[in-house]
C-alpha positions in Angstrom: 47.3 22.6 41.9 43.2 23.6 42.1 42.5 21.8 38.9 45.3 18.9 38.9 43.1 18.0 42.3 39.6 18.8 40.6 40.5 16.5 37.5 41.7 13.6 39.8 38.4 13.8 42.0 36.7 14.0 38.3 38.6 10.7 37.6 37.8 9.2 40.5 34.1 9.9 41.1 33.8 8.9 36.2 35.7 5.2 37.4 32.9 5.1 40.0 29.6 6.3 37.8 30.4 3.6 35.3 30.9 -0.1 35.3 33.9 -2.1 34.8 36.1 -1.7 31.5 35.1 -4.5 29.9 36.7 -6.0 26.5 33.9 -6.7 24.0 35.5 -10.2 23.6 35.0 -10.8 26.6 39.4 -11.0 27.6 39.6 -9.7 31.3 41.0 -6.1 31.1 42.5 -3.9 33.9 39.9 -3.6 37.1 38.6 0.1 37.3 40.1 2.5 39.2 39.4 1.7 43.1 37.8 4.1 44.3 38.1 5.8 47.9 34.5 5.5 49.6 33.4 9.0 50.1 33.3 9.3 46.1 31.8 5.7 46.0 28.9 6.5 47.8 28.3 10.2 46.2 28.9 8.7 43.4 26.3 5.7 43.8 23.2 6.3 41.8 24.5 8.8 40.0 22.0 10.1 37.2 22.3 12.7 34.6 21.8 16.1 36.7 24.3 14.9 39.5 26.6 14.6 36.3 26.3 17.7 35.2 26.3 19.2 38.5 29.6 17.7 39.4 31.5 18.4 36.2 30.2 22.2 36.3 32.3 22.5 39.5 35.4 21.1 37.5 34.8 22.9 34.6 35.0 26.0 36.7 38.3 25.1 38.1 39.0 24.4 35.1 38.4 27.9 33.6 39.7 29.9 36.6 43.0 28.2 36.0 42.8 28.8 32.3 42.6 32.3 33.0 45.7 32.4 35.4 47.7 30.8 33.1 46.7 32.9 30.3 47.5 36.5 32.2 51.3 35.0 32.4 53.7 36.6 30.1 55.9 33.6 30.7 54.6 30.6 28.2 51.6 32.7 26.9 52.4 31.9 23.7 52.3 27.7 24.6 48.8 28.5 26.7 47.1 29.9 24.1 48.7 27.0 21.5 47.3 24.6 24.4 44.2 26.3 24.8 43.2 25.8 21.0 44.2 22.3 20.9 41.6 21.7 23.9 39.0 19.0 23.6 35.8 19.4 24.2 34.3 19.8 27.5 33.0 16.2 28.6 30.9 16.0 31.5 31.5 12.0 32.2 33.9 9.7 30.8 34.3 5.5 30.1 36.9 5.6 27.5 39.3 3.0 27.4 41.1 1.1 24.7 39.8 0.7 21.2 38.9 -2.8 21.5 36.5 -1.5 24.3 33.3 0.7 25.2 33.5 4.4 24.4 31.5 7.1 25.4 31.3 10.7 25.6 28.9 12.9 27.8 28.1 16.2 26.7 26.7 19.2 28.8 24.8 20.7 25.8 24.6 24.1 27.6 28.2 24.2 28.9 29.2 24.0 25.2 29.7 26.9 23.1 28.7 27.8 19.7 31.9 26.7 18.0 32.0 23.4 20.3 27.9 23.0 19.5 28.8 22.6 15.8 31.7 20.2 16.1 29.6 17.4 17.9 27.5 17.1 15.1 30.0 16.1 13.1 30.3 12.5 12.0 33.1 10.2 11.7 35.2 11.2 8.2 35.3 9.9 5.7 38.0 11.0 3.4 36.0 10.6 -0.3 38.8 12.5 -2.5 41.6 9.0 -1.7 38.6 6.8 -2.4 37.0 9.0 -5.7 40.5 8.0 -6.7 40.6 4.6 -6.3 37.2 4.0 -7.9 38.0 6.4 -11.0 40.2 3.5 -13.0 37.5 1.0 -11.8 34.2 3.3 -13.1 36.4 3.6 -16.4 37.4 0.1 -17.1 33.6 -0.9 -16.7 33.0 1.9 -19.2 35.7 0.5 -21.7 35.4 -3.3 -21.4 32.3 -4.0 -19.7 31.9 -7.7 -18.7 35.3 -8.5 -18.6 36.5 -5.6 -16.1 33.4 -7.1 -14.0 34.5 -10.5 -13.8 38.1 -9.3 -13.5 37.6 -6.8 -10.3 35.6 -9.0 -8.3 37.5 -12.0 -9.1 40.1 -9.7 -7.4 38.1 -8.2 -4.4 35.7 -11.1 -4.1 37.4 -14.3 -4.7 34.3 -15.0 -7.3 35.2 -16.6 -11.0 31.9 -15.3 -12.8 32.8 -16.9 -15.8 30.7 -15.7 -18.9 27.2 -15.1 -16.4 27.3 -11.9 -15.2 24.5 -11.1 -15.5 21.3 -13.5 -15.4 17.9 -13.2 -15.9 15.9 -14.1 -12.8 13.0 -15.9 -14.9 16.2 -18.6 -16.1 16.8 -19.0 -12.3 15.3 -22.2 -10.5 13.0 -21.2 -7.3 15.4 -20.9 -4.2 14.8 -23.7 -1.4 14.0 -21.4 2.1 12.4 -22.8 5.2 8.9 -22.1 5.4 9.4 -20.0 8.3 11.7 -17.4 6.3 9.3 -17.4 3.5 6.7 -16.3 5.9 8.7 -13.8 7.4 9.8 -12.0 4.1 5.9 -12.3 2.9 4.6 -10.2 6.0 7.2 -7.8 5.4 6.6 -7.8 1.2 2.5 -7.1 2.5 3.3 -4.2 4.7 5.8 -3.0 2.6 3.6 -3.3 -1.1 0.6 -1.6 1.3 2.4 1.3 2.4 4.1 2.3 -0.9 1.0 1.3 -2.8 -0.8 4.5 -1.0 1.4 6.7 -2.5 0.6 6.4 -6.2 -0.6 9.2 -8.1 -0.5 11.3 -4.9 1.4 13.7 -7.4 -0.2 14.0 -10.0 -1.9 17.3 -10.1 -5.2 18.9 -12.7 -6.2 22.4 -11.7 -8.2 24.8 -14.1 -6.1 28.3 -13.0 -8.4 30.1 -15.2 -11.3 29.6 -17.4 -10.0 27.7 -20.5 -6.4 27.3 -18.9 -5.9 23.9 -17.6 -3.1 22.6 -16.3 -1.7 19.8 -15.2 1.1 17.3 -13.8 1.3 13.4 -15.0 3.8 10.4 -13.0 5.9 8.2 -15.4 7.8 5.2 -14.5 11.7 5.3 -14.7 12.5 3.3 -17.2 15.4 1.2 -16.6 16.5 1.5 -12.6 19.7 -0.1 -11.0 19.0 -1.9 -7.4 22.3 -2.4 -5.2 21.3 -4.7 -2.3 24.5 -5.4 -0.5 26.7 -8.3 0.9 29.7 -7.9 2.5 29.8 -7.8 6.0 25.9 -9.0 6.4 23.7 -9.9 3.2 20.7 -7.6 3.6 17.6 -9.6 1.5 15.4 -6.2 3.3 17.1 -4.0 1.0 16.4 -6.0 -2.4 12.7 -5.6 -0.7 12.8 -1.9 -0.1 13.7 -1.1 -3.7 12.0 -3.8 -5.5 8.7 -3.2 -4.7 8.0 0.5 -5.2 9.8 -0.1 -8.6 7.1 -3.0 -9.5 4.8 -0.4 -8.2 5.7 2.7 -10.2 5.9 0.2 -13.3 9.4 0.1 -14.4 10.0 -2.2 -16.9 13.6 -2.9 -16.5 14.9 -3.5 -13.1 18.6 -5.0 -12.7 19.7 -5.9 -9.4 23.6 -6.1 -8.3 24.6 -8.0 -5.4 28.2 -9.6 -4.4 27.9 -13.2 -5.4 28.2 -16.3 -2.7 32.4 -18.1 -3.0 30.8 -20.4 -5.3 29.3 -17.8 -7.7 25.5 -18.1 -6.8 22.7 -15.6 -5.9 22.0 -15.6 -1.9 18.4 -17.5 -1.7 16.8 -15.3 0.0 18.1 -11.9 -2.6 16.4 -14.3 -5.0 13.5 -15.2 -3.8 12.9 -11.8 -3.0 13.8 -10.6 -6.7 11.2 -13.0 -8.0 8.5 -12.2 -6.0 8.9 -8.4 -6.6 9.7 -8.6 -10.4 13.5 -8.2 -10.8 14.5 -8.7 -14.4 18.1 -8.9 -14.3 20.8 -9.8 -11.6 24.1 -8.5 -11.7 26.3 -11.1 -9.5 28.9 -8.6 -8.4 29.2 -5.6 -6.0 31.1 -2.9 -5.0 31.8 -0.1 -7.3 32.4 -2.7 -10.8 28.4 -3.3 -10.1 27.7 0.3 -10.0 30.0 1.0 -13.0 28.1 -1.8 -15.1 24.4 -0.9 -14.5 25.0 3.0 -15.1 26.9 2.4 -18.2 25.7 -0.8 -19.2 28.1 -3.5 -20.8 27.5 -6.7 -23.2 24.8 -8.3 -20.8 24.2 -5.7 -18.5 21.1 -3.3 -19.6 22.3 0.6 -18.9 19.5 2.2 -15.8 18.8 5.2 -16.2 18.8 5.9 -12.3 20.9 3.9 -9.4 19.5 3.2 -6.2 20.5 1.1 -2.6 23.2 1.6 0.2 26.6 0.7 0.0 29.9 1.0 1.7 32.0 4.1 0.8 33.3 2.5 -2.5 29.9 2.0 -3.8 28.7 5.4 -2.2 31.7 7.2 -4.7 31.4 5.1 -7.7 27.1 6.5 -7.6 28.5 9.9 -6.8 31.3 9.4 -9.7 28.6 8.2 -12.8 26.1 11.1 -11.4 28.5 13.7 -12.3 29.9 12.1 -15.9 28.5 11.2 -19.4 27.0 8.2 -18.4 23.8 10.2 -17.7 22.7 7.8 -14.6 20.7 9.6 -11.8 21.2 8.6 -8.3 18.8 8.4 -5.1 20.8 10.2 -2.6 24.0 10.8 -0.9 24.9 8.1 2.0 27.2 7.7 4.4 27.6 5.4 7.4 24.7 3.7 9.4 23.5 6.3 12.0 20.8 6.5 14.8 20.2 9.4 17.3 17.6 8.1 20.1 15.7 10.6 22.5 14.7 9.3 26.1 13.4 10.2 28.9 13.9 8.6 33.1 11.4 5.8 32.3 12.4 4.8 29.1 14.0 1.3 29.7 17.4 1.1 29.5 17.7 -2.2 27.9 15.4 -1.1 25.5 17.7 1.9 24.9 20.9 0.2 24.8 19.5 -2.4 22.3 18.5 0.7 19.6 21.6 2.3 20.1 23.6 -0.9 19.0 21.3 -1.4 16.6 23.2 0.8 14.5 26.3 0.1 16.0 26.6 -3.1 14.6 26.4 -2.3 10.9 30.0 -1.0 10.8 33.2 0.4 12.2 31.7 4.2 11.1 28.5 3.8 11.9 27.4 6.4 14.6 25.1 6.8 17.7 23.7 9.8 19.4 22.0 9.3 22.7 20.1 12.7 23.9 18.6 12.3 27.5 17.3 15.1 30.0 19.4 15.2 33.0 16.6 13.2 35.2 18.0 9.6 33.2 19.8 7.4 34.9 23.0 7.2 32.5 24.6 4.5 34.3 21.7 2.0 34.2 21.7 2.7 30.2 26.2 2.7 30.0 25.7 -0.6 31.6 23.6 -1.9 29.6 25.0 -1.3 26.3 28.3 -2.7 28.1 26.8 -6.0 28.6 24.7 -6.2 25.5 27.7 -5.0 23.3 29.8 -8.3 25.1 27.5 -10.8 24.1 27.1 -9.7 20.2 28.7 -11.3 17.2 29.7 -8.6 15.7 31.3 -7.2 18.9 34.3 -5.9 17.6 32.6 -3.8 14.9 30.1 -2.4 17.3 33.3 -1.3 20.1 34.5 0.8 16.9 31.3 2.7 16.2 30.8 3.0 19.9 34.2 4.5 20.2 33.0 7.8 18.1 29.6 7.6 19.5 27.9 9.8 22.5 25.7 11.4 24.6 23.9 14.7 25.4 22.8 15.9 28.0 19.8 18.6 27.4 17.3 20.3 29.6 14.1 19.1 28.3 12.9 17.5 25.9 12.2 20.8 23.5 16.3 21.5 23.4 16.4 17.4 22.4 14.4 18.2 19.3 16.6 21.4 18.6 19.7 19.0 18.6 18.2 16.7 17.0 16.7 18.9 13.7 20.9 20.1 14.3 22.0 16.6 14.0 19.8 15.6 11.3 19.7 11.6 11.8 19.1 8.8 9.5 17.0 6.8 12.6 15.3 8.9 15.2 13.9 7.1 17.8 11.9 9.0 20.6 11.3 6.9 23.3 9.5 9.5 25.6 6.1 9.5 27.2 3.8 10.8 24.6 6.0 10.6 21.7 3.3 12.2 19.1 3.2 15.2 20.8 7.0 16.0 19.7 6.5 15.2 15.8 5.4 19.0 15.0 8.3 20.0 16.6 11.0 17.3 14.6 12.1 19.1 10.9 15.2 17.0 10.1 15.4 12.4 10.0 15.2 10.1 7.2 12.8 8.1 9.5 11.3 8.7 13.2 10.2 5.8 15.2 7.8 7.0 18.4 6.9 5.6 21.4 7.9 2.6 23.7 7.3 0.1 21.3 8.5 1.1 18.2 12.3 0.1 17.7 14.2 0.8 14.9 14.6 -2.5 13.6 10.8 -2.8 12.2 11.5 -0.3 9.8 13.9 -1.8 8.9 12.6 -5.1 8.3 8.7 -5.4 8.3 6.7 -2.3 8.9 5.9 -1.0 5.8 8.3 2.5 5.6 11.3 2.3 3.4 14.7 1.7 5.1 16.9 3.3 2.4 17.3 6.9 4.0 20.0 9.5 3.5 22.7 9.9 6.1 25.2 12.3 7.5 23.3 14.7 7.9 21.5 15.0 4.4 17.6 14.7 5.8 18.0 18.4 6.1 17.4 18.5 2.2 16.6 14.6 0.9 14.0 12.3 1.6 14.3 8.6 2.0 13.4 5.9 -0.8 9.9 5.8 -1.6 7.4 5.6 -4.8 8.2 8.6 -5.9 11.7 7.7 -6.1 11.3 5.5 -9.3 8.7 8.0 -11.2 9.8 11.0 -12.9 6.5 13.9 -13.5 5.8 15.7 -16.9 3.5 19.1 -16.8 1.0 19.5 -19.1 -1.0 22.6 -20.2 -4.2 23.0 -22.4 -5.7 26.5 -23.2 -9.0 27.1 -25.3 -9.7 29.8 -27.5 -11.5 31.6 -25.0 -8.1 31.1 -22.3 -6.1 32.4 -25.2 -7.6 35.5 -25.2 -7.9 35.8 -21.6 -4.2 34.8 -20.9 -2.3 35.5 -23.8 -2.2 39.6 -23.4 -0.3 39.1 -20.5 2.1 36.8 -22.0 2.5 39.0 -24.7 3.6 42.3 -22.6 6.0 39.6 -20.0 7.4 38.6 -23.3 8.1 42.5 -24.7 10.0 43.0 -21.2 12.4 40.7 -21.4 13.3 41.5 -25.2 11.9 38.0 -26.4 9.9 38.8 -29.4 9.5 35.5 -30.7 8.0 34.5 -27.7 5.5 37.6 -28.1 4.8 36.7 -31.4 3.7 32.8 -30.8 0.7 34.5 -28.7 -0.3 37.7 -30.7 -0.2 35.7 -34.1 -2.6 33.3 -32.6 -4.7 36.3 -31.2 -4.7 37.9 -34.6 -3.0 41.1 -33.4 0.1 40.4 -35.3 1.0 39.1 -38.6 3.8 36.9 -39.7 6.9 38.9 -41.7 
């Protein structure tokens, strides 16, 4: 009876500590629960710590009662079947149907270690169905090369390709934009062509280690690379930007880029304009995993690349993942999965400002993910309604209620447990929207990109500040970095010895050689130090 009445008063004072269910839409849904006035007005105002403090004293309840049931002989069995199946514990609540806002608040110390684990886990994605599915795709590409193209997005796209699929972007006629989306793109291609242009030959290394022992390590350009800018749900022109220009840079000489076609067959105008001004050779005018297939085997017009790059929906994330591990000897950038942000903020970041980032993300697609981590002095409410009425008024509102629907937030003590959970989390976008946001880098390990301070949204890395947007996801910034020049080089090592190193060195090569039994090795340095002769 204790915790039936401790989860109704739970329910009672969540209906009150978050605004109206609201359909994205913007249908009328069901009012909230009405709420008797003693939990209205303790309820009023509510911020993160009254949260927590609240749901503490249910989760106690809760746990007493647990115990009770669990010291029954009668039913053990079903309690301890129950008691596995549990969610986990959530502090505050505004679920309601999936057409509608979702989220979860976490007590980050009221979870355990197991619990801690499963709430960094993001939305699944189920790649051994959808390896199969591409499989037939990636091998008819392999087999009958233009013609499994055309055929495969006739089917998916609607597109007749005809016999071009694949044009060369010096045939192509100059794309008519309005002057101010030229400008736009060109302050982005600046920032962008600055930024990655300070990283060449930051690699290359040339270091005496001895006297007459030089050695050294020399950048090459890939050859041949593959750029997949895509265009389903939204045609992203940034992406053909972010990979284009650090492959002018490093120098590659063939670049091929695949993106889906427009109903009537043509290039988007702004994907070309962008190819010519960055020195695309080739466009492939098809997407999804056919385009994939075709640039890492190469068919009758397409050249093979010799390394794939870009984002992609889960078809095009397999089909990379598929040629990386086969004979078609095609290097990918990184793993990807689903858009994701995790934001950090503290009581005066604004919650507009907050709500904005976090949809950001939301918007990209249906598995996208966002991670709000606040210390318990921030007015969760303020930011809950806020993404509410942001979420309403978007075009792609029924996309974003999905993502929101598997997205959450955590409650921390301060702000060094929000960069613990966050290096756990390992984001794609980390935005820290604290006072003196610099002062938390040394402490960050794990994000494809970090955007500090008040003024520094996501969305100009993504468009126009200069850092590459193609980042690895899922949780794979633990061990990859995002796109950048380095990407589309490849380094050689290179060694030089004297005489005079020779005879310095080459002893000790010798005797390394003689313990590990590899006397041809031994005998390449003492023959050329004159104490050995050739049988």
């Amino acid at each position: 009876r204790a915790l039936t009445t401790a989860r109704r008063t739970q329910r009672r004072s969540t209906a009150s500590s978050f605004p109206p269910r609201r359909h994205f839409s913007g249908v009328r849904s069901r009012p909230a629960r009405r709420v008797p006035p003693r939990h209205a007005r303790s309820a009023r105002g509510m911020n993160a710590s009254a949260c927590v403090a609240a749901d503490r004293a249910v989760l106690a309840v809760d746990r007493s009662a647990r115990r009770v049931a669990g010291s029954r002989r009668a039913g053990s069995r079903t309690a301890a079947r129950r008691s596995a199946r549990a969610p986990l514990r959530v502090a505050n609540r505004a679920v309601a149907e999936p057409d509608q806002m979702s989220i979860r608040t976490y007590v980050y110390d009221e979870l355990d270690a197991k619990e801690r684990v499963e709430i960094l886990k993001r939305p699944r994605v189920d790649f051994t169905s959808i390896l199969g599915t591409v499989a037939p795709i990636v091998d008819a590409v392999a087999e009958r090369g233009d013609a499994a193209v055309a055929e495969y997005t006739a089917k998916f796209d609607g597109v007749d390709l005809g016999d071009d699929v694949v044009v060369k972007v010096a045939d192509l006629p100059d794309p008519e934009l309005d002057d101010d989306v030229k400008k736009a793109f060109d302050v982005a291609y600046d920032n962008i062509v600055a930024f990655h242009k300070a990283q060449a030959n930051l690699g290359d290394v040339d270091v005496e280690t001895m006297p007459g022992v030089r050695c050294r390590r020399v950048s090459r350009p890939i050859g041949a690379v593959g750029l997949y800018v895509p265009g389903g749900t939204a045609v992203l022109p940034s992406t053909a930007l972010m990979l284009a220009i650090p492959a002018k840079i490093a120098g590659c000489k063939t670049v091929v880029l695949a993106t889906p076609p427009a109903k009537d067959g043509s290039v988007v105008p702004e994907v070309l304009y962008v190819a010519k001004k960055a020195g695309v050779t080739h466009i492939l005018r098809a997407g999804g995993a056919q385009a994939v297939a075709a640039m890492g085997h190469g068919t009758q017009t397409c050249p093979k690349v010799d390394k794939i790059f870009g984002p992609g929906n889960q078809f095009v994330t397999a089909a990379k993942m598929t040629l990386q591990n086969s004979e078609a000897m095609c290097a990918i950038d990184m793993p990807a999965g689903p858009s994701e942000v995790l934001v950090v903020a503290d009581k005066d970041a604004p919650a507009d400002h907050v709500a904005a980032d976090l949809l950001s993300q939301a918007e990209h697609g249906p598995d996208s993910q966002v991670v709000l981590v606040v210390t318990p002095d921030v007015d969760l409410n303020a930011i809950t309604a806020a993404v509410a009425r942001q979420a309403k008024a978007l075009p792609r509102s029924e996309i974003t209620a999905k993502a929101l629907g598997h997205s959450y937030a955590v409650v921390v003590k301060d702000l060094a447990e929000a960069c613990l959970f966050s290096n756990a989390y390992a984001p794609e976008h980390l935005i820290v929207n604290v006072e003196n946001a610099e002062s938390l880098l040394p402490d960050l390990d794990n994000a494809g990109s970090i955007f500090l301070g008040r003024y520094t949204p996501e969305s100009v890395g993504d468009y126009a500040s200069g850092t590459n947007h193609v980042l690895p996801t899922y949780g794979y910034s633990r061990m990859y970095s995002g796109v950048s020049l380095d990407s589309f080089v490849k380094y050689m090592t290179v060694q030089e010895l004297t005489k005079e190193g020779l005879d310095a060195l080459g002893p000790s090569v010798a005797r390394m050689a003689a313990v590990e039994g590899l006397d041809a090795h031994r005998l390449a340095v003492t023959l050329r130090l004159g104490t050995d002769k050739a049988a």
